[in-house]
N, CA, C and O atoms as a printed pandas DataFrame, in Angstrom:
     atom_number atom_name residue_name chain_id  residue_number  x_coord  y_coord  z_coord
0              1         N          UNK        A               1  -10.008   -2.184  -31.666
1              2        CA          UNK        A               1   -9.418   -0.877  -31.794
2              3         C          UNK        A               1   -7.944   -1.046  -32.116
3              4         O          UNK        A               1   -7.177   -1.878  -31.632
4              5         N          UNK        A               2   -7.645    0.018  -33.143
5              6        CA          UNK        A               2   -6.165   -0.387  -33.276
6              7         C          UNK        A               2   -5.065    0.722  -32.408
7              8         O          UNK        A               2   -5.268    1.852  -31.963
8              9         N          UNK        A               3   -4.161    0.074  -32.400
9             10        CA          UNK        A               3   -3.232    0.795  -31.209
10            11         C          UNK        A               3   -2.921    2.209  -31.879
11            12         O          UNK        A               3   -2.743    3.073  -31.020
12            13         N          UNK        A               4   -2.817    2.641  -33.106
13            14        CA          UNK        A               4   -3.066    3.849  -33.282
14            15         C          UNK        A               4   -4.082    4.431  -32.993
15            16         O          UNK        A               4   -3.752    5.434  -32.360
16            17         N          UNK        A               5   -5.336    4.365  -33.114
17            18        CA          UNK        A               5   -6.324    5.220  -32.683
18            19         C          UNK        A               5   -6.330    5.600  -31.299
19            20         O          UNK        A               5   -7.004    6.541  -30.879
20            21         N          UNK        A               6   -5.151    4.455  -30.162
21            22        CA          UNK        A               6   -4.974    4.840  -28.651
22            23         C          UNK        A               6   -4.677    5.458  -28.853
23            24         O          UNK        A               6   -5.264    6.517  -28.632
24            25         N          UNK        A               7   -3.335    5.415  -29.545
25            26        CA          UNK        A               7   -2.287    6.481  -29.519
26            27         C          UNK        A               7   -2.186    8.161  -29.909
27            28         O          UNK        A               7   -1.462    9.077  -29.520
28            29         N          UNK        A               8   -3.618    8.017  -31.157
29            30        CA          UNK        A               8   -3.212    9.361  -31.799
30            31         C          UNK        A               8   -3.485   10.221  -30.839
31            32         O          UNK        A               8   -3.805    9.781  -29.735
32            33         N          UNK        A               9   -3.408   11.689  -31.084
33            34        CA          UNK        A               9   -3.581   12.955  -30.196
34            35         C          UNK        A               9   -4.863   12.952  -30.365
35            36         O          UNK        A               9   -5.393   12.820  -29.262
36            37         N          UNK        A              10   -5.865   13.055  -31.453
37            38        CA          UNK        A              10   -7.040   13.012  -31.468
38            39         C          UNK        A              10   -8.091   11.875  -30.886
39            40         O          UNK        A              10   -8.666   10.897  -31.362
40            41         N          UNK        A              11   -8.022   12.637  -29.388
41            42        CA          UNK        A              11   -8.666   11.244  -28.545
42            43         C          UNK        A              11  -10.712   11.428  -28.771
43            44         O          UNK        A              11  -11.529   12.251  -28.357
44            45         N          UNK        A              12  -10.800   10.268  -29.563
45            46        CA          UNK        A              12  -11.955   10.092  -29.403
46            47         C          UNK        A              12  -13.125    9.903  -28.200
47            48         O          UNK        A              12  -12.761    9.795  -27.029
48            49         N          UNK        A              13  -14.242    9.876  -28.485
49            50        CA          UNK        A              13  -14.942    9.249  -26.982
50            51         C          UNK        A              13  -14.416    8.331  -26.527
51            52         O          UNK        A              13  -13.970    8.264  -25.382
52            53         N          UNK        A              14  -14.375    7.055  -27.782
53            54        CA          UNK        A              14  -14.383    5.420  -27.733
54            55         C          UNK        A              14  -12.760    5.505  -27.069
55            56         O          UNK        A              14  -12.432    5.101  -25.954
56            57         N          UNK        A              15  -11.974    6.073  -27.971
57            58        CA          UNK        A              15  -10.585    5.946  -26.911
58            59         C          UNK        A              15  -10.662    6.798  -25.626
59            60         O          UNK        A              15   -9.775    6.497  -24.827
60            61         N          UNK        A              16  -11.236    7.481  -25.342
61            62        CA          UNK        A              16  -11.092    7.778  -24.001
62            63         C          UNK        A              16  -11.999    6.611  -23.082
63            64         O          UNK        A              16  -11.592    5.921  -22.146
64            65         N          UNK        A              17  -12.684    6.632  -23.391
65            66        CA          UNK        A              17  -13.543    5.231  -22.849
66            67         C          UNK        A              17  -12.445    3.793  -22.759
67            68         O          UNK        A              17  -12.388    2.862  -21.955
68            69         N          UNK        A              18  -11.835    4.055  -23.699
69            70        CA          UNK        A              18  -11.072    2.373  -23.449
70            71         C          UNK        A              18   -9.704    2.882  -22.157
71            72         O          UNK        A              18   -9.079    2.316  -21.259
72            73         N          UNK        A              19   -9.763    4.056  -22.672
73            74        CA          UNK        A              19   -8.103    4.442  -21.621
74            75         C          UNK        A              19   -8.685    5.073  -20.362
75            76         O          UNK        A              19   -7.949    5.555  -19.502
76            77         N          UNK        A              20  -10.020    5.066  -20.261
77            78        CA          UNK        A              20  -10.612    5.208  -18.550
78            79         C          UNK        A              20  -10.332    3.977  -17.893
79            80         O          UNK        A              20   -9.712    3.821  -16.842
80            81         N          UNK        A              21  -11.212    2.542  -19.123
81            82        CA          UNK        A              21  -10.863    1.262  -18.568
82            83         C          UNK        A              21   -9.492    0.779  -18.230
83            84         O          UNK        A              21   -9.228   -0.068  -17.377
84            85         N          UNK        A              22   -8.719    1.362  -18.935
85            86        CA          UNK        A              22   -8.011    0.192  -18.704
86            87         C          UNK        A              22   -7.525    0.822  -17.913
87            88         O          UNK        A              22   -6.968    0.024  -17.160
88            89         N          UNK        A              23   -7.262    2.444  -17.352
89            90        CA          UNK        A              23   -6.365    2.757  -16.302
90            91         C          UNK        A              23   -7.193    2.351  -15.186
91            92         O          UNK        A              23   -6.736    2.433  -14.046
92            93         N          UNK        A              24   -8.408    1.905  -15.403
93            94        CA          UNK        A              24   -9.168    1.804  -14.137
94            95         C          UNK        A              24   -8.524    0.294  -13.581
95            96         O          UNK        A              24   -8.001    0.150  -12.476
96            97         N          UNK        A              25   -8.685   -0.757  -14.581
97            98        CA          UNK        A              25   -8.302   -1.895  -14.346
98            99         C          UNK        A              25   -6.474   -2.137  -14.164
99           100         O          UNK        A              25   -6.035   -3.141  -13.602
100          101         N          UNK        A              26   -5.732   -1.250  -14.630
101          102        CA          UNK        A              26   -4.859   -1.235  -14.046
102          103         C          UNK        A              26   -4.638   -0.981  -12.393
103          104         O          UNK        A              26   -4.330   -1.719  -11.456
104          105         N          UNK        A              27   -4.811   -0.206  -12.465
105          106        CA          UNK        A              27   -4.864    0.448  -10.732
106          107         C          UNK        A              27   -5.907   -0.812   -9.581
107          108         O          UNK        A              27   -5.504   -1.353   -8.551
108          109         N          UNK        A              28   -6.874   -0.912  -10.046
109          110        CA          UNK        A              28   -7.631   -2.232   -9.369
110          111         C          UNK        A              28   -6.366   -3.677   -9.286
111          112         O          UNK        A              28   -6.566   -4.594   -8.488
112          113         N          UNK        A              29   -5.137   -3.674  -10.202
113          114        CA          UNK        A              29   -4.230   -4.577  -10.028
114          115         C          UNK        A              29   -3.270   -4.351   -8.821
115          116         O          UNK        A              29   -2.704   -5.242   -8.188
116          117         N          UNK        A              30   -3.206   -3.397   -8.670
117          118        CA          UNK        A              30   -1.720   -2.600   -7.822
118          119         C          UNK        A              30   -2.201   -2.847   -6.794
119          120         O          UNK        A              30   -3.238   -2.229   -6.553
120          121         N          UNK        A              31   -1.749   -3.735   -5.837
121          122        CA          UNK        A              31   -1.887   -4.032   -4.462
122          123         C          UNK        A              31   -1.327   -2.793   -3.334
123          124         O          UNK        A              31   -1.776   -2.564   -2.211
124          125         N          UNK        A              32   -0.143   -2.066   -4.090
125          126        CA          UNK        A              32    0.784   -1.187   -2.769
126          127         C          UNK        A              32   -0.635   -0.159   -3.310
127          128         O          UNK        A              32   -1.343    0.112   -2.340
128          129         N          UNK        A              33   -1.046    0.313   -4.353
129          130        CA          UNK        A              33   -2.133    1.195   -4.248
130          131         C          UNK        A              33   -3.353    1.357   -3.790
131          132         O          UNK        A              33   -3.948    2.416   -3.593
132          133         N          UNK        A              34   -3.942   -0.426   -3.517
133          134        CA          UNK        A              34   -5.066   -0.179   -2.509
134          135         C          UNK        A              34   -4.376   -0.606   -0.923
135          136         O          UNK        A              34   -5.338   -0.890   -0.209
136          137         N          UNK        A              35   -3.497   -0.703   -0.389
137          138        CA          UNK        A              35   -2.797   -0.638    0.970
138          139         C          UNK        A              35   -2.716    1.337    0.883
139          140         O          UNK        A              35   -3.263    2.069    1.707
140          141         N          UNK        A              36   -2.049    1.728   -0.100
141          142        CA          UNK        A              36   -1.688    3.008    0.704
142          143         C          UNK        A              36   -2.919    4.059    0.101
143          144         O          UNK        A              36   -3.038    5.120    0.714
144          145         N          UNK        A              37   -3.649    3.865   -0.828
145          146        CA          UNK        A              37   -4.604    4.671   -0.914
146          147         C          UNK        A              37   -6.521    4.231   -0.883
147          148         O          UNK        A              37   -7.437    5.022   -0.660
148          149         N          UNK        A              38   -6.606    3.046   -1.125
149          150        CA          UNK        A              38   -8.092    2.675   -1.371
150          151         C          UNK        A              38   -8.529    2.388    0.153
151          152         O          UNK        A              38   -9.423    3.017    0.719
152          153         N          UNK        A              39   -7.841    1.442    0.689
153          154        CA          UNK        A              39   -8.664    1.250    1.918
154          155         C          UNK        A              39   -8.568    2.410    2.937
155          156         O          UNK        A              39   -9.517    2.460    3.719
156          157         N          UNK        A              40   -7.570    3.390    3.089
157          158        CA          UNK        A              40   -7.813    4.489    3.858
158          159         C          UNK        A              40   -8.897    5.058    3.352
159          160         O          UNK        A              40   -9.659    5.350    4.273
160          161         N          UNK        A              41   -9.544    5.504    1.766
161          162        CA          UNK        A              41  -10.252    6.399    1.670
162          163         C          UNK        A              41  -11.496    5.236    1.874
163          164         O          UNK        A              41  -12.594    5.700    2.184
164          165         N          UNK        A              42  -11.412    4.113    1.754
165          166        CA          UNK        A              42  -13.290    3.644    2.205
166          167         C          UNK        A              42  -13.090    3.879    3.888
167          168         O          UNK        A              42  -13.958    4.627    4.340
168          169         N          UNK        A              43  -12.279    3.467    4.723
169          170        CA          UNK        A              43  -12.946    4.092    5.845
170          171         C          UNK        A              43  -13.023    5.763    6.128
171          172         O          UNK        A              43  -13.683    6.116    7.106
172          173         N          UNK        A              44  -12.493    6.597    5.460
173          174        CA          UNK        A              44  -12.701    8.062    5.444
174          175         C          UNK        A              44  -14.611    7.921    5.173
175          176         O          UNK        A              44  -15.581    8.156    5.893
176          177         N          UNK        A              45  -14.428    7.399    3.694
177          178        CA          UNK        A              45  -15.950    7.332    3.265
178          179         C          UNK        A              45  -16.738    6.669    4.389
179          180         O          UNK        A              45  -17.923    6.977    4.263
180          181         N          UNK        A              46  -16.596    6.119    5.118
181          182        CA          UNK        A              46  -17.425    4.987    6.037
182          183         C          UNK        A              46  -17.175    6.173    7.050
183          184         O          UNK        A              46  -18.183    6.876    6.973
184          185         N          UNK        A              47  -16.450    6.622    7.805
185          186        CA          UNK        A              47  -16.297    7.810    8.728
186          187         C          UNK        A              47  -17.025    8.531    8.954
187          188         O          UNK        A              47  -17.612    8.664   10.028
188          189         N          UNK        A              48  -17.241    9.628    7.256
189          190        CA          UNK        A              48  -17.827   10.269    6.977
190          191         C          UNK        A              48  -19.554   10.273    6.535
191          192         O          UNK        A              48  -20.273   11.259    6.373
192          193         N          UNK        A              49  -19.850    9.065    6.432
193          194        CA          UNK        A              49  -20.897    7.983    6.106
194          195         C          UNK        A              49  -20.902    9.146    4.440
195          196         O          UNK        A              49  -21.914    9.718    4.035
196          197         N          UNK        A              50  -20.097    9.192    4.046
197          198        CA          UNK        A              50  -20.571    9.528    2.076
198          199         C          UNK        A              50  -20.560    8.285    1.461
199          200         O          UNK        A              50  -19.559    7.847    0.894
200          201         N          UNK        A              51  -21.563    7.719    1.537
201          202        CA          UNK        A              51  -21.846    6.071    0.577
202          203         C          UNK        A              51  -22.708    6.555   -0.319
203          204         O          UNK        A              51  -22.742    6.296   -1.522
204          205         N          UNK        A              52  -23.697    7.559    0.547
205          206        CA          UNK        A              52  -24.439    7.791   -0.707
206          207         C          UNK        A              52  -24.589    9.341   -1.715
207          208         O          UNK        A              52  -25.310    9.650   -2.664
208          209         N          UNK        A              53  -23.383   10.142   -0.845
209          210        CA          UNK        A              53  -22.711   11.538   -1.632
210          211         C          UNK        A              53  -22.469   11.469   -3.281
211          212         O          UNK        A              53  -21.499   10.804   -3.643
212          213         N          UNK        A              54  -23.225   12.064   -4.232
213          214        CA          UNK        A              54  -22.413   12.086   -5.412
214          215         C          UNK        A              54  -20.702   12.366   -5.303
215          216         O          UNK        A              54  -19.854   12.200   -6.179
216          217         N          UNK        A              55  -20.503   12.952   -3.601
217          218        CA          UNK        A              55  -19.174   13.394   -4.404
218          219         C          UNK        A              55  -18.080   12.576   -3.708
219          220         O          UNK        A              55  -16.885   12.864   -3.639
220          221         N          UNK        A              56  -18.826   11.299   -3.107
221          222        CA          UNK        A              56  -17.817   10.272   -2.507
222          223         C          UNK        A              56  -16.496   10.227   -3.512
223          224         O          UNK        A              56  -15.371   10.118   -3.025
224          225         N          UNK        A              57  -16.686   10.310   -4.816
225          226        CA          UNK        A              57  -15.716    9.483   -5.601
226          227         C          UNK        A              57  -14.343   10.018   -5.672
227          228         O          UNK        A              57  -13.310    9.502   -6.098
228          229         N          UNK        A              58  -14.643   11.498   -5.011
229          230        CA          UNK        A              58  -13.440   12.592   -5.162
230          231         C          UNK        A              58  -12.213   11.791   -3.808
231          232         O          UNK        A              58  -11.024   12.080   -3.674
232          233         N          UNK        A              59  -12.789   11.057   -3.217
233          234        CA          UNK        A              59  -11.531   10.146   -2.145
234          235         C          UNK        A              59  -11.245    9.383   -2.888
235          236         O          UNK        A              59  -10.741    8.541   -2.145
236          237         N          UNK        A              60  -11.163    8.952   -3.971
237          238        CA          UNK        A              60  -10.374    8.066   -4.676
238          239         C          UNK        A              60   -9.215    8.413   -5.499
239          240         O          UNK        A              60   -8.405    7.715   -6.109
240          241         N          UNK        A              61   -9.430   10.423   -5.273
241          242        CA          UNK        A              61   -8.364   10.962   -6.328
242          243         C          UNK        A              61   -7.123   10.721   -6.080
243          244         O          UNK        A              61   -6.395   10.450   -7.035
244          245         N          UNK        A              62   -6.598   10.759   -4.786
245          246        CA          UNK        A              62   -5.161   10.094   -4.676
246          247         C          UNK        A              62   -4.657    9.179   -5.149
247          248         O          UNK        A              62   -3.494    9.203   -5.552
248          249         N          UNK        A              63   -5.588    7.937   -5.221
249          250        CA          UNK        A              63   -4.874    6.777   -5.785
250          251         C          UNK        A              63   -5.391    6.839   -7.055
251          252         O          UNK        A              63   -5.028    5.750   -7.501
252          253         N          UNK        A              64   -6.068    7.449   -8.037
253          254        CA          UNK        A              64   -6.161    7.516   -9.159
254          255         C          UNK        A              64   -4.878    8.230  -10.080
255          256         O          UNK        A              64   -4.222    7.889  -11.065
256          257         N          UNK        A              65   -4.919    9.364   -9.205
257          258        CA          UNK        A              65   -3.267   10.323   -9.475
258          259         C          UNK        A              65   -2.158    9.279   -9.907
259          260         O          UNK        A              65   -1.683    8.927  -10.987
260          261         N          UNK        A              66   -1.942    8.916   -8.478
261          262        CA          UNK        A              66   -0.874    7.858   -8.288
262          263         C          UNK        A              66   -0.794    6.678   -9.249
263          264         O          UNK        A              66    0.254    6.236   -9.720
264          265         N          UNK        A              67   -2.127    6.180   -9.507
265          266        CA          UNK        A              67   -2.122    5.083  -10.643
266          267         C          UNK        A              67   -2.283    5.605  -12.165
267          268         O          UNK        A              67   -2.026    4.957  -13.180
268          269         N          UNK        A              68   -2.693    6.722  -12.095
269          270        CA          UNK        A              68   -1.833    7.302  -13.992
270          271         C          UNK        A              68   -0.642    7.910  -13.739
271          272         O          UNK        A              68   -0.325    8.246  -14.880
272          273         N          UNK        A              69    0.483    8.388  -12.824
273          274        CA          UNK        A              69    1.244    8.371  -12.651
274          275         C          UNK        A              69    2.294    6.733  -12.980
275          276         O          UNK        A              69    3.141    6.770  -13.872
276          277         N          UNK        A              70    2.136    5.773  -12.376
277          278        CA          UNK        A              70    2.381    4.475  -12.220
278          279         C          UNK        A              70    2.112    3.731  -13.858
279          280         O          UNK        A              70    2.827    2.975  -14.515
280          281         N          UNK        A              71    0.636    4.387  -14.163
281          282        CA          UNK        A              71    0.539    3.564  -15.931
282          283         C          UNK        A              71    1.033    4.208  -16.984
283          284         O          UNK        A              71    1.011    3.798  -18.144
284          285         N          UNK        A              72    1.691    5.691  -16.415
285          286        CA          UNK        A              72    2.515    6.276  -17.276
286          287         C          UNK        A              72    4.087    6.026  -17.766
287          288         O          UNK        A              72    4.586    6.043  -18.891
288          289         N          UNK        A              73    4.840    5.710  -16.021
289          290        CA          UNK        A              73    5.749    5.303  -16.452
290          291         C          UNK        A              73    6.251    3.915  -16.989
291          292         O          UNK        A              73    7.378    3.556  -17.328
292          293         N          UNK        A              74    4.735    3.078  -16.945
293          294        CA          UNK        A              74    5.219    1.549  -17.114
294          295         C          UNK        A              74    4.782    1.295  -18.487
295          296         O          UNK        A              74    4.862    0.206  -19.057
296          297         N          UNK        A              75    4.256    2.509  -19.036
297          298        CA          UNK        A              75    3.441    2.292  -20.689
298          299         C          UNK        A              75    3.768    3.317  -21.435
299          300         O          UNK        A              75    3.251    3.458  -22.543
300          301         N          UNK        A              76    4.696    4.211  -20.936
301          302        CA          UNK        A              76    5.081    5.511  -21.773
302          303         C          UNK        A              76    4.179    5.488  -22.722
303          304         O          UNK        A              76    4.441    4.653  -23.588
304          305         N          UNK        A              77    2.900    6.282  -22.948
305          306        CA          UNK        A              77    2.209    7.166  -23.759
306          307         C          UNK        A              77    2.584    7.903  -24.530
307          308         O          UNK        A              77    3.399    8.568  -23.892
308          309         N          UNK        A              78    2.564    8.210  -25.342
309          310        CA          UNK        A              78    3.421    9.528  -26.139
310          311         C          UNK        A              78    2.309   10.718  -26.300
311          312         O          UNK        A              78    1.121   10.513  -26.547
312          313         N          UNK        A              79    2.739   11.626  -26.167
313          314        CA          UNK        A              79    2.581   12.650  -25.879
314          315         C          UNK        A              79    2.285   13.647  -24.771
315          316         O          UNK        A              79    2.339   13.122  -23.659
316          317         N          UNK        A              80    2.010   14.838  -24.770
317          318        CA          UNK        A              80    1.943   15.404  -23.250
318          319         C          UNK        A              80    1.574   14.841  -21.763
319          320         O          UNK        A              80    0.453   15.236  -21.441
320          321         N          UNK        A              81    1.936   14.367  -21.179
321          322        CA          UNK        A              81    1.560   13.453  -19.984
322          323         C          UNK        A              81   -0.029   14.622  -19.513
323          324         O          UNK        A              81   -1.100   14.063  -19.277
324          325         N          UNK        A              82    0.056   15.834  -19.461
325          326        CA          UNK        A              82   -1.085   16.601  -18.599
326          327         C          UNK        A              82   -1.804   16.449  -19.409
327          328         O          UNK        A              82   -2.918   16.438  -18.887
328          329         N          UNK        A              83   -1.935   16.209  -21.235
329          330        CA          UNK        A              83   -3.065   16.201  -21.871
330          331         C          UNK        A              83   -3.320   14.805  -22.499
331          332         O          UNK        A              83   -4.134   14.518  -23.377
332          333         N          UNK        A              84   -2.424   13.985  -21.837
333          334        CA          UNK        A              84   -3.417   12.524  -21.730
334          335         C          UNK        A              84   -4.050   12.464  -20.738
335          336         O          UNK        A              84   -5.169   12.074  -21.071
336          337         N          UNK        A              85   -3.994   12.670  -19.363
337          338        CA          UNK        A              85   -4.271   12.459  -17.756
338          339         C          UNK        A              85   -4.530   13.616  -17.621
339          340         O          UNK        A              85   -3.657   14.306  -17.094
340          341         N          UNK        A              86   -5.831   14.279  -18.043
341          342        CA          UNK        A              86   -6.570   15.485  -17.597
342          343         C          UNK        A              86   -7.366   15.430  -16.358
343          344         O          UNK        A              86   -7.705   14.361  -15.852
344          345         N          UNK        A              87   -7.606   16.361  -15.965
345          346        CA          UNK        A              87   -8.891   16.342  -14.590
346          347         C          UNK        A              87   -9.678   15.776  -14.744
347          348         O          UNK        A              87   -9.982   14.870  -13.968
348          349         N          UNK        A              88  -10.549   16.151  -16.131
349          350        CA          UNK        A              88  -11.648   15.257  -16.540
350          351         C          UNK        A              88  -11.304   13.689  -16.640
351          352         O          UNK        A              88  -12.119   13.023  -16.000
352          353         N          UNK        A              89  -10.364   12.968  -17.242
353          354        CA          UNK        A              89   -9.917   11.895  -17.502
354          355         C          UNK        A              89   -9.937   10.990  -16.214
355          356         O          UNK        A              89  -10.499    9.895  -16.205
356          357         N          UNK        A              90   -9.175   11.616  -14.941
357          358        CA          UNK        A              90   -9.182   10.815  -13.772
358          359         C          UNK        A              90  -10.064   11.488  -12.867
359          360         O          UNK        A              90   -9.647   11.541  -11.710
360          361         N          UNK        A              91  -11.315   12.083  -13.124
361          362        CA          UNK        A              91  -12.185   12.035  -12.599
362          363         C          UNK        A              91  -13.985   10.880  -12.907
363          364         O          UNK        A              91  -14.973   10.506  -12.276
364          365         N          UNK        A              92  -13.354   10.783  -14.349
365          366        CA          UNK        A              92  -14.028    9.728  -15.017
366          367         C          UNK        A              92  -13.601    8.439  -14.250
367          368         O          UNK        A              92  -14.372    7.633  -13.728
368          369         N          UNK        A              93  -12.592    8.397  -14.266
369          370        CA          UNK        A              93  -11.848    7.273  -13.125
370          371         C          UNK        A              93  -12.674    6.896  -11.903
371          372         O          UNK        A              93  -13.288    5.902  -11.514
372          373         N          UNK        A              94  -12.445    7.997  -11.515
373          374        CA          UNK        A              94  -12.828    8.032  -10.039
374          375         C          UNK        A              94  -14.289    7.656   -9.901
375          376         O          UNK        A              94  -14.781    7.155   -8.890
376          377         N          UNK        A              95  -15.033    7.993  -11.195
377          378        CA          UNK        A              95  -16.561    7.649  -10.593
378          379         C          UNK        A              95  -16.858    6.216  -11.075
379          380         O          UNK        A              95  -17.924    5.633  -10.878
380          381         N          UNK        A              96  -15.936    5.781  -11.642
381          382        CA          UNK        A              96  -15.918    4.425  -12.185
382          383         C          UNK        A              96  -15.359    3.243  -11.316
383          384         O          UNK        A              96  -15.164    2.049  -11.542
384          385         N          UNK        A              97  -15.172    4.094  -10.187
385          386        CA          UNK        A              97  -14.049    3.027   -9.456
386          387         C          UNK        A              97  -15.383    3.037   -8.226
387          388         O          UNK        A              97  -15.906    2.010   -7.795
388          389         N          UNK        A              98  -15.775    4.517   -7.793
389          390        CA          UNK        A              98  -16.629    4.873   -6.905
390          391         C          UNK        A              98  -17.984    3.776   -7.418
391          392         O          UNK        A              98  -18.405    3.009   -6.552
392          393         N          UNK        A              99  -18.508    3.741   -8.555
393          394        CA          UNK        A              99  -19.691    3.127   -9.005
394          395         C          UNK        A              99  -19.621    1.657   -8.574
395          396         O          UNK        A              99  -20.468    1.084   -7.889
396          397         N          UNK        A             100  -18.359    1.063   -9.129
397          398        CA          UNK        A             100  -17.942   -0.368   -8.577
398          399         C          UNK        A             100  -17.791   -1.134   -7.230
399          400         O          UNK        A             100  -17.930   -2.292   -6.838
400          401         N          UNK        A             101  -17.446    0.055   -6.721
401          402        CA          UNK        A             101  -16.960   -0.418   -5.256
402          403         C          UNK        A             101  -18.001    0.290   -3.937
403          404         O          UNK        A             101  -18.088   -0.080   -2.766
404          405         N          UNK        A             102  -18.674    1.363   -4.605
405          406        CA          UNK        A             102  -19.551    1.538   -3.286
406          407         C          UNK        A             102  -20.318    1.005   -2.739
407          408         O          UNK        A             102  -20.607    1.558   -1.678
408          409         N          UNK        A             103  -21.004   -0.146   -3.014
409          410        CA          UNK        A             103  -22.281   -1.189   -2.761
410          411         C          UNK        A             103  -21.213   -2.793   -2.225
411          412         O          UNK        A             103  -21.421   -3.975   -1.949
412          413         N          UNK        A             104  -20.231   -1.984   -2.313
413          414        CA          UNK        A             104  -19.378   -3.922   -1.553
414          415         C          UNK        A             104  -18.925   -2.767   -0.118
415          416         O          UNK        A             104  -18.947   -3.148    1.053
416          417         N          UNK        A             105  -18.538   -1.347   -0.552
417          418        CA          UNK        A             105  -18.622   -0.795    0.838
418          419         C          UNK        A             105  -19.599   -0.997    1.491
419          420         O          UNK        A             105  -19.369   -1.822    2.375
420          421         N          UNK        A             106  -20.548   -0.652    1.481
421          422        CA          UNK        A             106  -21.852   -0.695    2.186
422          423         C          UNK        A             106  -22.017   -2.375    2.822
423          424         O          UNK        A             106  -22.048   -2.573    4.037
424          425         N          UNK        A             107  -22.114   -3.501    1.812
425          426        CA          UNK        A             107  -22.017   -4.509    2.175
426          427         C          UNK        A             107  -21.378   -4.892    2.958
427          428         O          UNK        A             107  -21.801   -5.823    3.644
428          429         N          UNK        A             108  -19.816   -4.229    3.249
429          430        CA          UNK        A             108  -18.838   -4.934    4.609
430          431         C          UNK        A             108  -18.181   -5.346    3.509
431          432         O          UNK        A             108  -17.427   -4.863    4.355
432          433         N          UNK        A             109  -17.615   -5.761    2.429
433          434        CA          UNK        A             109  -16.889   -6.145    1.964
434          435         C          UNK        A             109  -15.568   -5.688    2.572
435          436         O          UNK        A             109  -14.632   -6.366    2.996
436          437         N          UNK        A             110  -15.691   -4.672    2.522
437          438        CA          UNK        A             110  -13.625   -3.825    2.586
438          439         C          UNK        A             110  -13.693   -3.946    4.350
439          440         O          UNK        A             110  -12.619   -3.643    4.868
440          441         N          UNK        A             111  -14.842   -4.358    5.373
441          442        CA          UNK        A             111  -14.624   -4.373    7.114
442          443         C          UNK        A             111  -13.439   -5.312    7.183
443          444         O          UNK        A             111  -13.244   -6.369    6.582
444          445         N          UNK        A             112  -12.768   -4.729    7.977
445          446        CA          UNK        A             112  -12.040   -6.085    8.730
446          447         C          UNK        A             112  -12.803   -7.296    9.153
447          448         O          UNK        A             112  -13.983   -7.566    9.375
448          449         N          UNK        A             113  -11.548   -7.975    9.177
449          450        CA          UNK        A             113  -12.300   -9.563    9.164
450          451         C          UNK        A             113  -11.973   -9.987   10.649
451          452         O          UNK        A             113  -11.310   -9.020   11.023
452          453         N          UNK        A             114  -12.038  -10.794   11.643
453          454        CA          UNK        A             114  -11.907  -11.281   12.949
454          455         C          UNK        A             114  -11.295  -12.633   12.439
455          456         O          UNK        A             114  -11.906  -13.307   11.609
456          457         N          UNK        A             115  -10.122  -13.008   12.928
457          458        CA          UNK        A             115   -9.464  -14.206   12.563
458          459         C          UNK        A             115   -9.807  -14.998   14.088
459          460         O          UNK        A             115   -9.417  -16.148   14.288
């Protein structure tokens, strides 16, 4: 894909698909973002036992916010910040992050560990 077709205003599927990924895989980098937002919301989710809720994924919206906030100012996008980072956009997020990570919840992955 060429960096114009990211860029233009006319966002395709395929570019919205690549700019779900990569904000997804950005944010999966940011360590202060899963300290202050991911692991609070898996034990909310574990709390609440929504592992298996379609609408678990909506606890991930904080740190999704926060991380197109964060890939905005470190990648300046051009054009309207609200109509690159729509509802729809980081809700696509969210179920992409939710799809990945709910079955390592369940597993104990994210439990504390006993040293």
């Amino acid at each position: 894909m060429l960096l114009k077709e990211l860029f233009d205003n006319n966002v395709s599927e395929d570019t919205s698909d690549v700019l779900i990924d990569d904000i997804k895989f950005y944010i999966e980098q940011q360590d202060d973002l899963h300290k202050e937002y991911f692991l609070p919301a898996v034990d909310e989710l574990k709390r609440k036992n929504l592992l298996d809720d379609d609408s678990c994924y909506e606890c991930f919206m904080p740190m999704v916010e926060a991380g197109c906030e964060n890939y905005q100012e470190q990648y300046k996008l051009p054009g309207v910040t609200e109509e690159i980072y729509t509802d729809e956009l980081k809700e696509m997020i969210c179920r992409r992050i939710a799809e990945t990570c709910i079955d390592l919840i369940k597993d104990g992955q994210y439990d504390p560990k006993e040293v």
